[in-house]
N, C-alpha and C positions, 0 to 999 in steps of 0.2 A: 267257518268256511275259510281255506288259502285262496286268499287273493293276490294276482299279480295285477300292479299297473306299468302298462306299454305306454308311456309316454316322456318327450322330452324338453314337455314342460314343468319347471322343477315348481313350480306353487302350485299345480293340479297335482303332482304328486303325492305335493304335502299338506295337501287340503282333502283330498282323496283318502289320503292315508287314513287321515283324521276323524273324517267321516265314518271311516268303514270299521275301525277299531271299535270306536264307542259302542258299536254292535255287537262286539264281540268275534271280530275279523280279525285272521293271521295277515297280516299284509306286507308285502314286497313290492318293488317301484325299478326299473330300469327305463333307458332313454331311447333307446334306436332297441335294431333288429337283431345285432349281432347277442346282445346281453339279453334281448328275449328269448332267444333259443338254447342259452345256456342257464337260463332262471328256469327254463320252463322246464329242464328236464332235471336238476336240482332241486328246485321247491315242490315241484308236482303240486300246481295249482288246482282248486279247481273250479274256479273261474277268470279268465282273464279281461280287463278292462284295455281294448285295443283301439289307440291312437290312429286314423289314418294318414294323417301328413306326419313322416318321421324324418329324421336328416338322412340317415344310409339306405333306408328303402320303407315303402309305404305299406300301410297294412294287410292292403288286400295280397303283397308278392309276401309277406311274413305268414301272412293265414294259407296260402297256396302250397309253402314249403312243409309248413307244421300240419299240413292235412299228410303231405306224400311222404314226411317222417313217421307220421300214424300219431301226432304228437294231441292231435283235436281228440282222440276216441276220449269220452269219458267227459270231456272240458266243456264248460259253456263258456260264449265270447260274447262278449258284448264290444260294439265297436263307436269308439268316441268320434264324432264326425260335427264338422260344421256348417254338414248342408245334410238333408233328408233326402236329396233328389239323386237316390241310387241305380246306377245305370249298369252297363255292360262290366264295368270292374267286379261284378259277385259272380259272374258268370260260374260254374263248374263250385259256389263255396255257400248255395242255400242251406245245404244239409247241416253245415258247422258253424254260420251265424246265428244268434238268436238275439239279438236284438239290437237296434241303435239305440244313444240316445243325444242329444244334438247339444253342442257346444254353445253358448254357456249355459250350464245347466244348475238348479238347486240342489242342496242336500238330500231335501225329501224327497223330489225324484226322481233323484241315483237309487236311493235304499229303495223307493217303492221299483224301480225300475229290474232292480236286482230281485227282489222279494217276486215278484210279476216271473219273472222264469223259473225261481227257482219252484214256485207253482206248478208252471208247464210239467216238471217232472212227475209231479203228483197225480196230474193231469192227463197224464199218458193212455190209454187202452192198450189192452196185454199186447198188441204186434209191435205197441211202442212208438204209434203214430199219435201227432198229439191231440185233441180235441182242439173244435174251434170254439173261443168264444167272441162274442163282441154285444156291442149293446144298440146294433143293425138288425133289420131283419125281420123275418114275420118270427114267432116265437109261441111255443106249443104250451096249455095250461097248465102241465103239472110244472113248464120248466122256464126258465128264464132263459136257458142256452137257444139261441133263434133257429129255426128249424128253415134253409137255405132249399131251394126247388132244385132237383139234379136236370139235367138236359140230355142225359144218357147219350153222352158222347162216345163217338170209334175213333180209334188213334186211325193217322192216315185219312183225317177228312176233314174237310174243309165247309164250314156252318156259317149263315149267313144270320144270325138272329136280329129279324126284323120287331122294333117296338118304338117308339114315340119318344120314351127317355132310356138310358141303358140302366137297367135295373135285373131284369131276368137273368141276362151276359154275364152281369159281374156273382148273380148267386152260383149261376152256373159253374162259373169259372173258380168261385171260392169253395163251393163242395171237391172240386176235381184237385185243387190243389192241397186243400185238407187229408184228400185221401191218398196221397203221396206223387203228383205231378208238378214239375216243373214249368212254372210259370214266368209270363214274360206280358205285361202289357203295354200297350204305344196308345196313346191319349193323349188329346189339347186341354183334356182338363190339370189342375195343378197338382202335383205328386201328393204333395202334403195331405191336400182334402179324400185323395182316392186312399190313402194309406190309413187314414184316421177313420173314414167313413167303412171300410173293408177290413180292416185290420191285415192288408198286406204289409208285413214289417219285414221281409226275408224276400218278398219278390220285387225284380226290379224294374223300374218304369221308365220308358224314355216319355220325357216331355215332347211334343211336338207345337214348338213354339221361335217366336223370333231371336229370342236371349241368347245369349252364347253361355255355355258349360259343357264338361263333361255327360251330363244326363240330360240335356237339349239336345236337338235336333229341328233345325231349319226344315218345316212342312214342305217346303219346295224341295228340298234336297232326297229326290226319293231314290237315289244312289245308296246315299250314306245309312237310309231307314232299313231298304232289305238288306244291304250287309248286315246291321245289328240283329235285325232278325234271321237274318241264312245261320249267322255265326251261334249265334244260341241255341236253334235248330241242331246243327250240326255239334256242338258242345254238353248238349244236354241229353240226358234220359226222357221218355214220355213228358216232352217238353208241351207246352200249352201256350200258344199266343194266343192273346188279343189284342184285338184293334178296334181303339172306340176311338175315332178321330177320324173315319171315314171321308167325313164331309168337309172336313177341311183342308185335309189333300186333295181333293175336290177342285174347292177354291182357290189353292195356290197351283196346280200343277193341271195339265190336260189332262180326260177324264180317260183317250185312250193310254195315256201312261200309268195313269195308276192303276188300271186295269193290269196292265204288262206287269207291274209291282207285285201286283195278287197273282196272278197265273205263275209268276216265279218261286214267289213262296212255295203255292200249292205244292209247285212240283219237287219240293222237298220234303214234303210231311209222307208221304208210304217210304221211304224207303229210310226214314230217319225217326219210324212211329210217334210222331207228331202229329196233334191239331193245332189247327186254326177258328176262331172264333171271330166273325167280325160284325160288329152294332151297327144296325142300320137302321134310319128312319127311311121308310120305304119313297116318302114323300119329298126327300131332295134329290132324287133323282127323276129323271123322266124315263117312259117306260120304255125306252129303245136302250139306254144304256142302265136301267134297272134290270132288263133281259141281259143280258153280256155279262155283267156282275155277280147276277142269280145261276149261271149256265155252268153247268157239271159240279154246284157245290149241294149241298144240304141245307135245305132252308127252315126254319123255325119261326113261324108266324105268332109274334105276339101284338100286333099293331093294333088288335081290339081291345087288347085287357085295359 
């Protein structure tokens, strides 16, 4: 396989390098953007190992340019990063990542991490969407692959799936996005666990937590929350949010505001063929503002299972 590496660290390069030859890799190495755009269409990679902190400009404005040069058709990217917690930066660039894997990392899994996609291709079903695998899930006798419960979602509507823990939300949510939807989820829980747990490696997640970063978001700040949802909405194809952090926008914010927060979304999903998915436990709300929350969406009652 020709491998390029994006980065402009010169001992990852030359440990990279190292690594990948012993396998029997063609490998080439540049340090910023400029020299990946002129490797990339000279070597005709094809796979690239992309750096996201570079000195002339960062990965995800190098992958945006090399999707509108048509330069991704054909390439898989993997993107070297030193945080998992991917937020609004992949916006408009799920189709053409396939995978991270996080800074600093071993030999063995880089190769397995590489070996792991070039899999996926194998993997594919004739329309060319990939299969899901994971080692989640309820799982059917003859097969090890976990057989996920669809929610037979309509673009343009707004779901309220009521259960106890969010389990049904995220099958639901992981068949739709298997089956070629762009997803988007907002959760208090930690990226890490819902990425590992789901095998969302390509969708991005905002934290709703106190920390400051790029992929955090202040629960109080429910300005800043619908923007990154309006903006994905509005950036995406049969785009798919979920919101499993209900209750703790709750807790930091008025419950009439975060109502305002919901009804504004909503009112971008018909006309931008978008859903919204949101995890409720029926029981932290009282039933005056549990009515107002449940009013004009679709409800999905799993609070007994």
């Amino acid at each position: 396989m020709k491998v390029l590496i994006v980065d402009d660290n010169v001992a990852i390069q030359e440990i990279v390098s190292e690594i990948l030859k012993t396998e029997g890799n063609v490998v080439e190495a540049v340090g910023n953007g400029k020299d990946a755009f002129n490797k990339i269409r000279q070597f005709r990679p094809e796979l690239v190992l992309l750096d996201i902190n570079l000195p002339d400009m960062d990965g995800w404005t190098i992958l945006r340019k090399m999707k509108e040069d048509g330069l991704t058709q054909g390439l898989k990217v993997l993107m070297f990063t030193a945080d998992t917690d991917i937020g609004s930066e992949i916006f408009g660039l799920q189709d053409v990542v396939d995978g991270y894997i996080r800074k600093p990392f071993k030999g063995n899994e880089l190769i397995e991490r590489i070996k792991s996609i070039s899999a996926d291709d194998q993997s594919s079903d004739p329309k060319g969407k990939f299969k899901f695998k994971s080692l989640f899930g309820k799982k059917d006798e003859k097969s090890s692959t976990p057989v996920y419960r669809k929610l037979n979602l309509k673009s343009g509507k707004a779901y309220i799936v009521m259960e106890k823990k969010p389990q049904r939300v995220y099958e639901g949510f992981v068949v739709e996005i298997n089956e070629g939807k762009s997803g988007m989820v907002v959760t208090s829980d930690h990226p890490k666990s819902i990425r590992e747990k789901w095998e969302l490696e390509k969708t991005p997640i905002i934290w709703l937590t106190s920390r400051t970063g790029k992929a955090y978001i202040d629960p109080a700040k429910l300005g800043s929350i619908t923007s990154y949802i309006s903006q994905f909405i509005e950036n995406s194809k049969n785009s798919l949010i979920l919101i499993d952090g209900l209750e703790v926008l709750t807790l930091n914010n008025e419950f009439n505001q975060v109502l305002k927060m919901i009804n504004q979304i909503d009112d971008l999903l018909v006309e931008n063929n978008a859903t919204l998915l949101i995890s409720l436990n029926s029981q932290v709300l009282d039933q005056k503002d549990l009515a107002l929350m449940q009013r004009n969406k679709e409800i999905l009652d799993f609070m007994s299972d």
